[in-house]
N, C-alpha and C positions, 0 to 999 in steps of 0.2 A: 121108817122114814128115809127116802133117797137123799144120798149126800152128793152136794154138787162138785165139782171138781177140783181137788187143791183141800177140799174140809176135810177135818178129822174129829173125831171123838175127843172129846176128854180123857177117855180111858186109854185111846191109843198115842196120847201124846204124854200121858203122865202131868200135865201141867194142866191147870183151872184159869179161872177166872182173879182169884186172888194175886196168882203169881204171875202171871199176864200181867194186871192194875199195877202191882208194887214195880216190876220193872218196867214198863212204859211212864209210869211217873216218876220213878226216880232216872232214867237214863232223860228223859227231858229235862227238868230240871240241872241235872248238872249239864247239859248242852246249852241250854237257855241262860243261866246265871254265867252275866259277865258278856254276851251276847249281845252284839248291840244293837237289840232290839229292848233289848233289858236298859242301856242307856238311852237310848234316843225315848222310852218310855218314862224315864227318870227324869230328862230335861222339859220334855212336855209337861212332867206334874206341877213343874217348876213355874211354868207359864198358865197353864191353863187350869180348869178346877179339875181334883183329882181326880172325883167321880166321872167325870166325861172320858178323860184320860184313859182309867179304868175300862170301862165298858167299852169303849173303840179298840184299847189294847184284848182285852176278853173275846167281844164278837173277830176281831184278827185271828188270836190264836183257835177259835173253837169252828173257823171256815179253814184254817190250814190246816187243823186238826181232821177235819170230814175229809178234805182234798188227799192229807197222807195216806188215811186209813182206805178211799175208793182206789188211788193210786196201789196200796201195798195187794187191795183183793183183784186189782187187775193183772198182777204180777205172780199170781195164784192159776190165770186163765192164760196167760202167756207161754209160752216153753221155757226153762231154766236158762236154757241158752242163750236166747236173747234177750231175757233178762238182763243176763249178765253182760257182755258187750254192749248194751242202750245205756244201761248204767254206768259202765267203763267209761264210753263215749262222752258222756252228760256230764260225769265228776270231772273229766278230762280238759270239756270246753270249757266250764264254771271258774277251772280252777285256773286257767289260762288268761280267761277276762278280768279273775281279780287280780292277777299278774299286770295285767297290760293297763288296768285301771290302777292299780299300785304305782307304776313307773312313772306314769302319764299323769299322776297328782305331782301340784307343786307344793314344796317342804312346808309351808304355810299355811296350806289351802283351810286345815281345821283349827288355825293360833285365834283366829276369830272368835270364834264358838264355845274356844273353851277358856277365850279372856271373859269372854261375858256371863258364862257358868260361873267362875272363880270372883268373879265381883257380887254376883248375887248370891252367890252361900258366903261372901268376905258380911254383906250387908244385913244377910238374917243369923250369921251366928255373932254381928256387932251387937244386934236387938237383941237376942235371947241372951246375953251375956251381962246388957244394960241392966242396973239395976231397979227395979221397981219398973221394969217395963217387960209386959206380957206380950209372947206375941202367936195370936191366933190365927188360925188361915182356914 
């Protein structure tokens, strides 16, 4: 069978399937935990029912997940080189804008968000706390 350009065997890489799976899910995971895409999915549960929550957070991560992985086989058809400089460039400007979007926030701008977080876990761990009062969601 012709291998297309950038592919390798299993056998010429010494690594499977297994050990691919176990470190793409676990180097995710510790990127993601704490991420706040992990909070802002956390305040939403809070607001809206989980199961929607869920699946909008799910169908997110499993199109950026399709988008990494075309993105990483395009970088297989590309030259090393440019690769590397596109990349350089991209970590470069990102990292610039959350700078500039850093500075450019006023010291307050999230005291909002996370008064009204701290009042609604103050109010459901008052109920779960009440006694004789259950509280289901």
């Amino acid at each position: 069978m012709a291998k297309t350009l950038g592919e390798k065997d299993n056998n010429e890489t010494g690594l499977g399937f297994i050990h691919a799976f176990v470190a793409s899910l676990s180097v995710i995971i510790v990127s993601e935990l704490g991420d706040k895409t992990f909070f802002i999915a956390a305040i939403m549960a809070m607001r809206h029912p989980r199961c929607t929550v869920f699946s909008g957070a799910i169908a997110a991560l499993a199109f950026m997940t399709v988008l990494s992985a075309f993105f990483g086989y395009i970088t297989t058809v590309i030259p090393r080189v440019v690769t590397y400089y596109v990349s350089t460039a991209l970590f470069a400007i990102f990292g610039i804008k959350m700078l500039y979007d850093g500075c450019k926030m006023s010291p307050d701008e999230g005291a909002e968000e996370l008064e009204e977080v701290s009042t609604m876990l103050k109010h459901r761990e008052d109920d779960v706390s009440s006694p004789g009062v259950y509280y289901i969601h």
